[in-house]
PyMOL commands that place a pseudoatom at each C-alpha (Angstrom):
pseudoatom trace, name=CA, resn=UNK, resi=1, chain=A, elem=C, hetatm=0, pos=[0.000, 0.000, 0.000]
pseudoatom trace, name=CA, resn=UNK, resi=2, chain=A, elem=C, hetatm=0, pos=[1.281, 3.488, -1.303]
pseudoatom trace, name=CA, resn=UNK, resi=3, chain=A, elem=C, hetatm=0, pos=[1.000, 6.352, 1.460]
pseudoatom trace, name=CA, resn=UNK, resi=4, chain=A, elem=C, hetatm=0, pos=[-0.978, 9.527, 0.713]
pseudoatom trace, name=CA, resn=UNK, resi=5, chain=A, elem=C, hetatm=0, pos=[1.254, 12.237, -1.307]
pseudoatom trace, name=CA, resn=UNK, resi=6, chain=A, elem=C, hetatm=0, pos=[2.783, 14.637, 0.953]
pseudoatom trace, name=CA, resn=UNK, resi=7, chain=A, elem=C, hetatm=0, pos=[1.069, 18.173, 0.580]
pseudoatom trace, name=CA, resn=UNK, resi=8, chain=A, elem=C, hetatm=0, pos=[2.394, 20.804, -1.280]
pseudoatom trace, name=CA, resn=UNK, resi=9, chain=A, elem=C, hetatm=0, pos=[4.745, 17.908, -3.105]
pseudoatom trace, name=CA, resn=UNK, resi=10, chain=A, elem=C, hetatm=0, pos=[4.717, 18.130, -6.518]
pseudoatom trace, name=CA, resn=UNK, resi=11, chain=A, elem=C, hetatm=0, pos=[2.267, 15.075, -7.711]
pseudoatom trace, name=CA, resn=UNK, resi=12, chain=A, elem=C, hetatm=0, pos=[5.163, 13.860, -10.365]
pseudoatom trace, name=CA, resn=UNK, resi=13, chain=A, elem=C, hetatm=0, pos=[7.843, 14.355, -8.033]
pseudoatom trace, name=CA, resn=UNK, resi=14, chain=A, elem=C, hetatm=0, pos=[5.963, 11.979, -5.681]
pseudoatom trace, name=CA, resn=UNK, resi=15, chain=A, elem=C, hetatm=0, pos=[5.143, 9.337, -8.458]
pseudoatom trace, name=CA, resn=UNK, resi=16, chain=A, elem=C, hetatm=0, pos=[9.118, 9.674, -9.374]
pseudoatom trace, name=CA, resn=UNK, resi=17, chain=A, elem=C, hetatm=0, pos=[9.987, 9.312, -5.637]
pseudoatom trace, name=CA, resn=UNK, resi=18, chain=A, elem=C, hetatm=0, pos=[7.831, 5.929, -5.304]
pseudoatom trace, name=CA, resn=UNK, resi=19, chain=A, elem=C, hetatm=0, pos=[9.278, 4.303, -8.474]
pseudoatom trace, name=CA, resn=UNK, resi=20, chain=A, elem=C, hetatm=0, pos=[12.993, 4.688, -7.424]
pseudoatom trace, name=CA, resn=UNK, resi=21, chain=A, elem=C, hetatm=0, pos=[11.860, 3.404, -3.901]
pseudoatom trace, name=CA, resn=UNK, resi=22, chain=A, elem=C, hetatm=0, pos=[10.426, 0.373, -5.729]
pseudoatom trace, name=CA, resn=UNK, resi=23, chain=A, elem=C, hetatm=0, pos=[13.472, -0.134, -7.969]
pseudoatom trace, name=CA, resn=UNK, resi=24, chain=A, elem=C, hetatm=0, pos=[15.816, -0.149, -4.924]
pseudoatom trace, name=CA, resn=UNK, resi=25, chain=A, elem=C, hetatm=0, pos=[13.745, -3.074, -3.162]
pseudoatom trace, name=CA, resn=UNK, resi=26, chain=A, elem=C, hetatm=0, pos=[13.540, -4.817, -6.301]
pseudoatom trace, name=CA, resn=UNK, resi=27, chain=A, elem=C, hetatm=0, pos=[10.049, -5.443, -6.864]
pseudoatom trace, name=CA, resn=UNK, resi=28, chain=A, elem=C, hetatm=0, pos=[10.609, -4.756, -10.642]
pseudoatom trace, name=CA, resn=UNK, resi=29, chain=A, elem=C, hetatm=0, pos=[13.541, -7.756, -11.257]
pseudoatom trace, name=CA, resn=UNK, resi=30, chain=A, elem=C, hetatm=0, pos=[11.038, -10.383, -11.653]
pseudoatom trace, name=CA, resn=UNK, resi=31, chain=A, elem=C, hetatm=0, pos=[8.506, -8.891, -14.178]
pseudoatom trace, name=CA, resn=UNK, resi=32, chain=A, elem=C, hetatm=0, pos=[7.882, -10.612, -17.413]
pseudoatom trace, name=CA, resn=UNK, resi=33, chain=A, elem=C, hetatm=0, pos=[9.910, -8.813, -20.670]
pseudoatom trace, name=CA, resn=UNK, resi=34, chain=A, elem=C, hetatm=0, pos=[12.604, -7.522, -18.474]
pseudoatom trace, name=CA, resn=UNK, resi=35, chain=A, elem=C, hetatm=0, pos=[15.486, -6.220, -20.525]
pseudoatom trace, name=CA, resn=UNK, resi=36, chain=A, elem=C, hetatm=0, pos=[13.076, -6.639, -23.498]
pseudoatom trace, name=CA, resn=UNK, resi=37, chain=A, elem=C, hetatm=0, pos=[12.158, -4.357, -25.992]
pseudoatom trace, name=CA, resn=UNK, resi=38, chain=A, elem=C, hetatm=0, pos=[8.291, -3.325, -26.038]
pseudoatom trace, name=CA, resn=UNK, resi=39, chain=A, elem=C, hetatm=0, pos=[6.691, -4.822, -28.466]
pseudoatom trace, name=CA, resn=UNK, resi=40, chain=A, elem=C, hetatm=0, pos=[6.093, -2.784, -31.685]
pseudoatom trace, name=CA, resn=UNK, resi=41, chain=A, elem=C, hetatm=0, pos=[2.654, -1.503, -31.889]
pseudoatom trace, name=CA, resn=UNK, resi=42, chain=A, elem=C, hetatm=0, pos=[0.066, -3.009, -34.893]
pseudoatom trace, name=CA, resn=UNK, resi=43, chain=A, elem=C, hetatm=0, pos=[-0.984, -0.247, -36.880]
pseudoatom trace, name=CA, resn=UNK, resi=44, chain=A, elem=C, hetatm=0, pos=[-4.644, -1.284, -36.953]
pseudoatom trace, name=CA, resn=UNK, resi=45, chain=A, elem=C, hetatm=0, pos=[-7.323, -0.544, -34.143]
pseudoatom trace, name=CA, resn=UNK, resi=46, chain=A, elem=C, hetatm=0, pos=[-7.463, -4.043, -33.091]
pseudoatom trace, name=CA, resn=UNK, resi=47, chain=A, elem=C, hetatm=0, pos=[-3.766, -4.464, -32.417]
pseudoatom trace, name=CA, resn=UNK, resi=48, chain=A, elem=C, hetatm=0, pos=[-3.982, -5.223, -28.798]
pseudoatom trace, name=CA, resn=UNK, resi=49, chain=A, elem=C, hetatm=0, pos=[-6.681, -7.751, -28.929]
pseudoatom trace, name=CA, resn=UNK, resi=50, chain=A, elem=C, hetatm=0, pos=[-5.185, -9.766, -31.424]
pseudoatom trace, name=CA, resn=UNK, resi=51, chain=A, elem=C, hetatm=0, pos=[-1.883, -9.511, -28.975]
pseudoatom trace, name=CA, resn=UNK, resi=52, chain=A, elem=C, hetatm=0, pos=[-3.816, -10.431, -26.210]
pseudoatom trace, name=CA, resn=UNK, resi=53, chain=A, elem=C, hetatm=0, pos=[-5.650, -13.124, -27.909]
pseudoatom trace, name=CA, resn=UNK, resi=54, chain=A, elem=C, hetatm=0, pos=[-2.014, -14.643, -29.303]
pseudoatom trace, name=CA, resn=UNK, resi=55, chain=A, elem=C, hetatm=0, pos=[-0.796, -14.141, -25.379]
pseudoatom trace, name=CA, resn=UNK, resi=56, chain=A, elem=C, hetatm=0, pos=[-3.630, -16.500, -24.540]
pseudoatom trace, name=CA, resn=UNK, resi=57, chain=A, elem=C, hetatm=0, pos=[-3.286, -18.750, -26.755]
pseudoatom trace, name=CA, resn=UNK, resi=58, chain=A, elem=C, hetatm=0, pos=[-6.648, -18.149, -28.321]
pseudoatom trace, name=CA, resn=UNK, resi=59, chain=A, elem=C, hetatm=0, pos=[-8.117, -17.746, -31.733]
pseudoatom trace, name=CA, resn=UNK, resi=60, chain=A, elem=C, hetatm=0, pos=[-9.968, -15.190, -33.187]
pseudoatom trace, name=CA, resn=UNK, resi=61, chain=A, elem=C, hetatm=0, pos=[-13.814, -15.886, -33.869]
pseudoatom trace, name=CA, resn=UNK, resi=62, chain=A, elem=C, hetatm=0, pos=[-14.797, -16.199, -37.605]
pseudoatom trace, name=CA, resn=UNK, resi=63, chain=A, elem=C, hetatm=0, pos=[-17.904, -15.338, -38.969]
pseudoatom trace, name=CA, resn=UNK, resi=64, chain=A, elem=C, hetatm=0, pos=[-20.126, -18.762, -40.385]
pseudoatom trace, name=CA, resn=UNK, resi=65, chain=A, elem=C, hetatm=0, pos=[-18.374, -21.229, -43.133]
pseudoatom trace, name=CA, resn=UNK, resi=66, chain=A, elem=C, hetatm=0, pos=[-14.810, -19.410, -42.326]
pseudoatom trace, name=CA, resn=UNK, resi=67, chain=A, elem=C, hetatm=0, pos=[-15.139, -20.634, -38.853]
pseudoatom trace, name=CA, resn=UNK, resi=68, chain=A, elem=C, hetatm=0, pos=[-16.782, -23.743, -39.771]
pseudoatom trace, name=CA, resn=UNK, resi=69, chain=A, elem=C, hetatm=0, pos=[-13.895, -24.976, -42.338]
pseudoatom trace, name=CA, resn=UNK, resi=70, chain=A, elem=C, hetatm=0, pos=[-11.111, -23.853, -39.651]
pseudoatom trace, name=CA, resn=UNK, resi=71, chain=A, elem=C, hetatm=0, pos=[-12.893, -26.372, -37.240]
pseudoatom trace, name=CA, resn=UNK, resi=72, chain=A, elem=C, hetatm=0, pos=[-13.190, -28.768, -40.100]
pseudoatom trace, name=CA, resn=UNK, resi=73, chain=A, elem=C, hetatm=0, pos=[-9.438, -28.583, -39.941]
pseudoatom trace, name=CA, resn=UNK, resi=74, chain=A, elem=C, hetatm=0, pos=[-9.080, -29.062, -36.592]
pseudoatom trace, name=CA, resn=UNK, resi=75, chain=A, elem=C, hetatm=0, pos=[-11.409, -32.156, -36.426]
pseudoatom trace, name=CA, resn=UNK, resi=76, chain=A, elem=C, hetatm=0, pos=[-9.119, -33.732, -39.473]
pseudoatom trace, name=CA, resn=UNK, resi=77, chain=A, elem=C, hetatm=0, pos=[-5.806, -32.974, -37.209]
pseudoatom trace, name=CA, resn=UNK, resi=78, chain=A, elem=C, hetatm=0, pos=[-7.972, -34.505, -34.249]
pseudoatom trace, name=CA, resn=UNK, resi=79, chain=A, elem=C, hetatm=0, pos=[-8.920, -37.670, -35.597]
pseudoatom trace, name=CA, resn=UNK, resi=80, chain=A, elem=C, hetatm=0, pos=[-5.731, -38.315, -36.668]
pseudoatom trace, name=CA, resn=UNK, resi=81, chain=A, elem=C, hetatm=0, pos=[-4.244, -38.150, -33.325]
pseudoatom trace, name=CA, resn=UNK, resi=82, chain=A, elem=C, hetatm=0, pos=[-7.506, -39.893, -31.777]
pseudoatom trace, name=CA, resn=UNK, resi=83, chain=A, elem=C, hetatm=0, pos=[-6.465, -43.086, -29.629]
pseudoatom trace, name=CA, resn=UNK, resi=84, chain=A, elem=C, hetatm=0, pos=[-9.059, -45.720, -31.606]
pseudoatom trace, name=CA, resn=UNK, resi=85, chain=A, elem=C, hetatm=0, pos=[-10.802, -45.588, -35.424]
pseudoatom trace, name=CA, resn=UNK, resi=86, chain=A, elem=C, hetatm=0, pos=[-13.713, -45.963, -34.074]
pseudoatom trace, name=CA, resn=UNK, resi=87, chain=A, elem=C, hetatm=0, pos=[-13.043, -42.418, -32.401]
pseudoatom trace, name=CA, resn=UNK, resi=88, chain=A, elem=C, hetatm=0, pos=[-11.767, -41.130, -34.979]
pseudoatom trace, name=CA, resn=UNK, resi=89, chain=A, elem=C, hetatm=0, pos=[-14.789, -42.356, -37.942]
pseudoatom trace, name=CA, resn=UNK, resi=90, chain=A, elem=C, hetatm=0, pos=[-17.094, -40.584, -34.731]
pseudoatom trace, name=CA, resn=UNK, resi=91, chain=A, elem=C, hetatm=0, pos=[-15.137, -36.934, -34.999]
pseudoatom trace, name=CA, resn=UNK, resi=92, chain=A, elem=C, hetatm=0, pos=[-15.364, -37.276, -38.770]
pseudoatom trace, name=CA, resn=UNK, resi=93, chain=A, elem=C, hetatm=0, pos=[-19.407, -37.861, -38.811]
pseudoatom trace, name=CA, resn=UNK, resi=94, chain=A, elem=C, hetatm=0, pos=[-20.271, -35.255, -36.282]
pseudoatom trace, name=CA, resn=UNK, resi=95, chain=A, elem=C, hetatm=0, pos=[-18.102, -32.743, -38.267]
pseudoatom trace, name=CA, resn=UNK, resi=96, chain=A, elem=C, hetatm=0, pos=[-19.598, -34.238, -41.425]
pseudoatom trace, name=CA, resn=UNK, resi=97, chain=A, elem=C, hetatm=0, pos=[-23.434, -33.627, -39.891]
pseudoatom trace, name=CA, resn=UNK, resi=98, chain=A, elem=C, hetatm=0, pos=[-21.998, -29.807, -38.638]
pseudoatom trace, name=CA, resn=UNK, resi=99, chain=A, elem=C, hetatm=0, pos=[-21.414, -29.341, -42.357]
pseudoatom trace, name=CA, resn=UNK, resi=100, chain=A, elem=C, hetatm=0, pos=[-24.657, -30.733, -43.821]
pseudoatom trace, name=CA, resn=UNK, resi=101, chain=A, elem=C, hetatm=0, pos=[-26.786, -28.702, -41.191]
pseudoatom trace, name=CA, resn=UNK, resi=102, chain=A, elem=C, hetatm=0, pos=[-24.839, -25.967, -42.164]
pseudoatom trace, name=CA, resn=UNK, resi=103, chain=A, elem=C, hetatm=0, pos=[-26.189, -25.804, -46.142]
pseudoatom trace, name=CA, resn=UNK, resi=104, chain=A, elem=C, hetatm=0, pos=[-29.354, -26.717, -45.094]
pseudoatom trace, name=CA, resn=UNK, resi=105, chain=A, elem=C, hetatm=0, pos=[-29.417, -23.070, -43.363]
pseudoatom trace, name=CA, resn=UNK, resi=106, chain=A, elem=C, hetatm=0, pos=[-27.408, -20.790, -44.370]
pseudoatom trace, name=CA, resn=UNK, resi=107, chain=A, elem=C, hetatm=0, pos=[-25.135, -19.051, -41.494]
pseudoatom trace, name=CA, resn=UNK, resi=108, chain=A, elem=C, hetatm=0, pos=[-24.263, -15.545, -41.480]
pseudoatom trace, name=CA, resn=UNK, resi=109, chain=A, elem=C, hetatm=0, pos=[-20.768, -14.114, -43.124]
pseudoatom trace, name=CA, resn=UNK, resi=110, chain=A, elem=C, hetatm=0, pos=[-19.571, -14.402, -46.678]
pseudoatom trace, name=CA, resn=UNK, resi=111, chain=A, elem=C, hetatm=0, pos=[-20.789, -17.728, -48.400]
pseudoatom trace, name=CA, resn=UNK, resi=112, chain=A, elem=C, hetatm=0, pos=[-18.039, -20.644, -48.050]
pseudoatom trace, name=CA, resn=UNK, resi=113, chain=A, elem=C, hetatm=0, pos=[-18.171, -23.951, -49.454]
pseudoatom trace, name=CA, resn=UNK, resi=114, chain=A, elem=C, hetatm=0, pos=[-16.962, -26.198, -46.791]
pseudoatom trace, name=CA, resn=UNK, resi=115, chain=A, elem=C, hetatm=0, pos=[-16.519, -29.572, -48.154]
pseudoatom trace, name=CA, resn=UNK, resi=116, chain=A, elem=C, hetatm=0, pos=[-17.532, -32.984, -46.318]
pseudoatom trace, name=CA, resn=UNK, resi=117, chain=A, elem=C, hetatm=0, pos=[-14.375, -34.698, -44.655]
pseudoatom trace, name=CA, resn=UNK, resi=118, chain=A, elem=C, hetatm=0, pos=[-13.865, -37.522, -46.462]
pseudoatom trace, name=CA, resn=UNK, resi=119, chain=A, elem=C, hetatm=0, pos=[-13.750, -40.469, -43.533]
pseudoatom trace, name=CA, resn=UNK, resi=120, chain=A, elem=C, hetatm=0, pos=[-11.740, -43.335, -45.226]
pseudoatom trace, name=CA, resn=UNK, resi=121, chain=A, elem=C, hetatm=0, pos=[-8.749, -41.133, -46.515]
pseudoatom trace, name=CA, resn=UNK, resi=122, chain=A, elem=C, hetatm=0, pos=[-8.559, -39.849, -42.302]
pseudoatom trace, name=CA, resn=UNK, resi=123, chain=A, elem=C, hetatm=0, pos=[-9.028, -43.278, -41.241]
pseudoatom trace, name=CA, resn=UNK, resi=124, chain=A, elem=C, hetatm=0, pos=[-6.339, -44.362, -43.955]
pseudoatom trace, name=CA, resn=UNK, resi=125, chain=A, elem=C, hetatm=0, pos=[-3.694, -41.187, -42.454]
pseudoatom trace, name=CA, resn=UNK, resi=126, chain=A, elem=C, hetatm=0, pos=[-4.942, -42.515, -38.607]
pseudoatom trace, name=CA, resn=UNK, resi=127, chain=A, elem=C, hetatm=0, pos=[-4.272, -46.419, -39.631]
pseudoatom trace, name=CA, resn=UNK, resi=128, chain=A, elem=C, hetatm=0, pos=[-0.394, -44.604, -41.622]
pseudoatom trace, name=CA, resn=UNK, resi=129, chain=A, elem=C, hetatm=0, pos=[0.053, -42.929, -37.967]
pseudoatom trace, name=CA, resn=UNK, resi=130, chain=A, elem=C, hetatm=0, pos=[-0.772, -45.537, -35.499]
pseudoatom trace, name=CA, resn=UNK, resi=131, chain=A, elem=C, hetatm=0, pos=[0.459, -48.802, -37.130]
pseudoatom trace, name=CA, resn=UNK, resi=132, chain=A, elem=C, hetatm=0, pos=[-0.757, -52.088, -35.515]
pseudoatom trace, name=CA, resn=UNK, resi=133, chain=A, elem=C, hetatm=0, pos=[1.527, -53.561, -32.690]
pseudoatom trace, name=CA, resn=UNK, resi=134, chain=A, elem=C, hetatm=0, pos=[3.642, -56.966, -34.107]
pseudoatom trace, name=CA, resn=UNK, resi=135, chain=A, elem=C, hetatm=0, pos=[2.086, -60.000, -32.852]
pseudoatom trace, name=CA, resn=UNK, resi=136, chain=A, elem=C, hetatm=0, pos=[3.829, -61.484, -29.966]
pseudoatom trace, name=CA, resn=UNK, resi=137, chain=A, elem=C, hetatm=0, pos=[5.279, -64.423, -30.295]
pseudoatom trace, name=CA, resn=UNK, resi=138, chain=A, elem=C, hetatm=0, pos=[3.006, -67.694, -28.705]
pseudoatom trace, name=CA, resn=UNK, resi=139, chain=A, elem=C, hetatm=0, pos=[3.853, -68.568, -25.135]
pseudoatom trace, name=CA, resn=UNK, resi=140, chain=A, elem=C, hetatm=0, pos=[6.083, -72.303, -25.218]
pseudoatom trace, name=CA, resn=UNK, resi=141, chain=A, elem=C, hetatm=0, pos=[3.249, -75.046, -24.391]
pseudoatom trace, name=CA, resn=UNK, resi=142, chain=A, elem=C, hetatm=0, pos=[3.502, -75.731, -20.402]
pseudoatom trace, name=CA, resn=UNK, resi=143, chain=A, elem=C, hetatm=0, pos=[5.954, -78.660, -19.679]
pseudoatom trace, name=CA, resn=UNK, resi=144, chain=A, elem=C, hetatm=0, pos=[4.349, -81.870, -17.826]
pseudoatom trace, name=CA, resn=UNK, resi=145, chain=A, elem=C, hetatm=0, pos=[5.629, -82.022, -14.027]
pseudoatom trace, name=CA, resn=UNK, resi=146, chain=A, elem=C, hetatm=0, pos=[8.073, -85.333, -14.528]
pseudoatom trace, name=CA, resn=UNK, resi=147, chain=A, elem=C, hetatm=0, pos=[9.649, -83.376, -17.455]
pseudoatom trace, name=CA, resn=UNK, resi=148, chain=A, elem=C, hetatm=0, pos=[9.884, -80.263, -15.052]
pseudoatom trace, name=CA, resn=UNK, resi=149, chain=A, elem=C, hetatm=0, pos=[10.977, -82.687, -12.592]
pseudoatom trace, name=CA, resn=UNK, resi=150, chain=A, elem=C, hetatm=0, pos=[13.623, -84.570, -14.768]
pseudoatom trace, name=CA, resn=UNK, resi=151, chain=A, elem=C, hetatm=0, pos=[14.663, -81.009, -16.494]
pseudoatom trace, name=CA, resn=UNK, resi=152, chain=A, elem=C, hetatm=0, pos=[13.890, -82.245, -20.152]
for i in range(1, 152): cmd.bond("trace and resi %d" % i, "trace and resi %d" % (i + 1))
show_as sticks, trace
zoom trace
């Protein structure tokens, strides 16, 4: 907690006064960007959310089919990396019904033809990335107990 500004101290002399007082304590060496340049300012009006949304890791909302095809993409990179086929035919259909319900009504935003994921050629690029295990060899038929015995 600051303390109240002296009177008759000149508000920026005070403001100066509290900064160096911080910077000798050292509550500034741990901030993020220290020693970094600031970052160079975007020269349209929506610079700093587009920052912020790339700070958080977040995407910026398109309008109808644009949106619609980018999760189209998503779902293909999904079901690739899906742990069974029969996950990965299930992302592909539910995307594939997204799509269909989306021509049957029209969504706001420029008109984009999204295309229906085509299910076998994911399931063929899941089956190239997840190649079935080698089959193990058979376990040596059990021994009789005289043999075990005898140690034939």
């Amino acid at each position: 907690m600051t303390d109240r500004k002296p009177v008759g101290m000149n508000f920026e002399t005070w403001i100066d006064r509290q900064i160096r007082e911080a910077t000798e304590r050292g509550e500034f060496d741990d901030l993020p960007g220290t020693g970094k340049p600031l970052p160079r300012r975007r020269d349209d009006e929506m610079g700093w959310i587009k920052r912020k949304l790339d700070e958080e890791g977040l995407e910026f909302p398109l309008p109808g089919g644009l949106g619609l095809r980018r999760e189209a993409e998503k779902v293909r990179e999904a079901a690739a990396a899906a742990r069974s086929e029969d996950q990965a035919r299930t992302l592909v259909a539910e995307m594939n019904d997204r799509i269909r319900d989306a021509v049957r009504h029209p969504m706001a935003g420029p008109p984009v033809v999204v295309p229906l994921i085509d299910e076998e050629e994911v399931i063929a690029a899941w089956r190239a990335a997840h190649p079935p295990a080698p089959p193990s060899a058979p376990p040596p038929p059990p021994r009789s107990r005289w043999r075990r015995l005898l140690g034939r």
